[in-house]
C-alpha positions in Angstrom: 0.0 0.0 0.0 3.0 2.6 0.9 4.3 1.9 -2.3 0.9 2.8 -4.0 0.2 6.2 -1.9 3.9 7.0 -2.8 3.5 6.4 -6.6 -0.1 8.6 -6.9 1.7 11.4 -4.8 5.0 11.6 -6.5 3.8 14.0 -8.7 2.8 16.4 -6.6 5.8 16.1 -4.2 7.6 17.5 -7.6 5.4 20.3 -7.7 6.0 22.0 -4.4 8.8 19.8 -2.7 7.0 18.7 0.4 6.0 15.5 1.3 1.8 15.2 2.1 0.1 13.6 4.9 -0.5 10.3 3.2 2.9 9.2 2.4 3.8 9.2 6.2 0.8 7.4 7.3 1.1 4.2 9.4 -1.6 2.2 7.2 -1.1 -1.1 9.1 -2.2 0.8 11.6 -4.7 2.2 9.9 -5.9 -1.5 8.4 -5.9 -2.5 12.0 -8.7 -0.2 12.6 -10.3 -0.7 9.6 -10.2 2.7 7.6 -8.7 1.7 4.5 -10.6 -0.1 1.8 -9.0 -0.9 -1.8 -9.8 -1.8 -5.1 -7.9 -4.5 -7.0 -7.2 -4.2 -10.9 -5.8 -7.9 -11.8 -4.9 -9.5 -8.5 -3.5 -6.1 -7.1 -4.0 -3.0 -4.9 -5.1 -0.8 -7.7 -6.4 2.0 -5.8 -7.1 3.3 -2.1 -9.3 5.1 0.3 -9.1 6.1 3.8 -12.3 7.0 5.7 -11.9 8.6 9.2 -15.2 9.1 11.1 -15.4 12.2 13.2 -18.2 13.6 15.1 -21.0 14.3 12.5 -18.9 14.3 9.3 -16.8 11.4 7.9 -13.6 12.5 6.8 -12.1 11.3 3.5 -8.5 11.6 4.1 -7.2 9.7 1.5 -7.7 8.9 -2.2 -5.0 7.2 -3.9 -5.0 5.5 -7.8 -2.0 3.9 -9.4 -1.2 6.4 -11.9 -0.8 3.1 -14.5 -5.0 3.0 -13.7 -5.4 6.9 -13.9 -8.3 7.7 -16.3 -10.3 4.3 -16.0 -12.8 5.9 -13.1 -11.2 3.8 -10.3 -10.8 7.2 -8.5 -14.3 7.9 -8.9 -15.5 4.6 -8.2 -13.6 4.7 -5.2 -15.0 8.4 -4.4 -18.7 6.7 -4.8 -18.2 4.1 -2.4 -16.8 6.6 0.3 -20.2 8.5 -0.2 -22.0 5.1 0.2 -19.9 4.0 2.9 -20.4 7.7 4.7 -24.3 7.0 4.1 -24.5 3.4 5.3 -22.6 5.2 8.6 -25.6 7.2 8.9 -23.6 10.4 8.1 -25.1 13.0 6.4 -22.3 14.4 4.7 -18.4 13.8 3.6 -15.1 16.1 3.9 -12.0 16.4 2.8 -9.2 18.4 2.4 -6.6 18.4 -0.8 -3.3 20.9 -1.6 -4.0 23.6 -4.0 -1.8 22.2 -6.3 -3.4 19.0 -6.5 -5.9 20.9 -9.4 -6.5 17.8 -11.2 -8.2 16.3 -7.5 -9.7 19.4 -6.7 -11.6 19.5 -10.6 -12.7 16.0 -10.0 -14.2 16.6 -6.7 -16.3 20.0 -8.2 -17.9 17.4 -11.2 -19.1 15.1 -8.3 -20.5 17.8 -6.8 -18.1 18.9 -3.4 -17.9 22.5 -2.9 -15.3 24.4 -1.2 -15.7 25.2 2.7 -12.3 27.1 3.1 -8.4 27.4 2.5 -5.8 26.9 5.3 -1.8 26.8 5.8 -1.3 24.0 7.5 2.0 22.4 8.4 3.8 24.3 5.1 0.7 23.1 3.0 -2.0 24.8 1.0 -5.1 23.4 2.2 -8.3 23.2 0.2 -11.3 22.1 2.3 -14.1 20.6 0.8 -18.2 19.2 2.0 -20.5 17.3 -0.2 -23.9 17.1 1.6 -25.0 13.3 0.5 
């Protein structure tokens, strides 16, 4: 899975030199606790999500595609199941937060109909938040 988040967020590590949240995460840990579901593209991890409850709000904190898969919908298909996944929690509605310069994400999450709460630095990054009422 490391090897994954690190491959879909290489790109953007180029663009501004810092390394994001995901590529530091402990996922066993987070696999333990059961916040990260996948997708497989023949017989491996072709794709990722991490879904963080929180009080009234389930947080998407990660969305991570094989960039060999980018353009096939598996981000959006993993994007839908979040939203079904929030529902199914009995949460109302679905944040997250993405870099400014991450404006391929940030177009994506507009067509599926997030809007934009706010902008915040935090920890040297360029925040984008974003809330799609389900």
């Amino acid at each position: 899975m490391e090897a994954l988040v690190h491959a879909a967020y290489a790109p953007y590590v180029l663009r501004n030199g810092l390394i994001p949240g995901p590529m530091r995460d402990d996922y066993g840990a987070l696999i333990d606790d059961g916040r990260v579901h996948v997708v497989e593209r023949d017989g491996k991890i072709g794709g990722l999500i991490v879904l963080l409850p929180q009080a009234g709000i389930m947080l998407l904190d990660n969305v991570a595609v094989d960039p060999a898969l980018h353009g096939t919908g598996l981000g959006r298909q993993l994007l839908i199941f979040a939203e079904e996944a929030a529902r199914a929690s009995g949460y109302g509605a679905i944040r997250l937060y993405t870099q400014e310069i991450m404006i391929e994400n940030i177009a994506l999450y507009i067509r599926i109909g997030y809007r934009e709460t706010h902008r915040v630095e935090e920890k040297g990054l360029k925040r984008i938040y974003m809330l799609k009422v389900l």
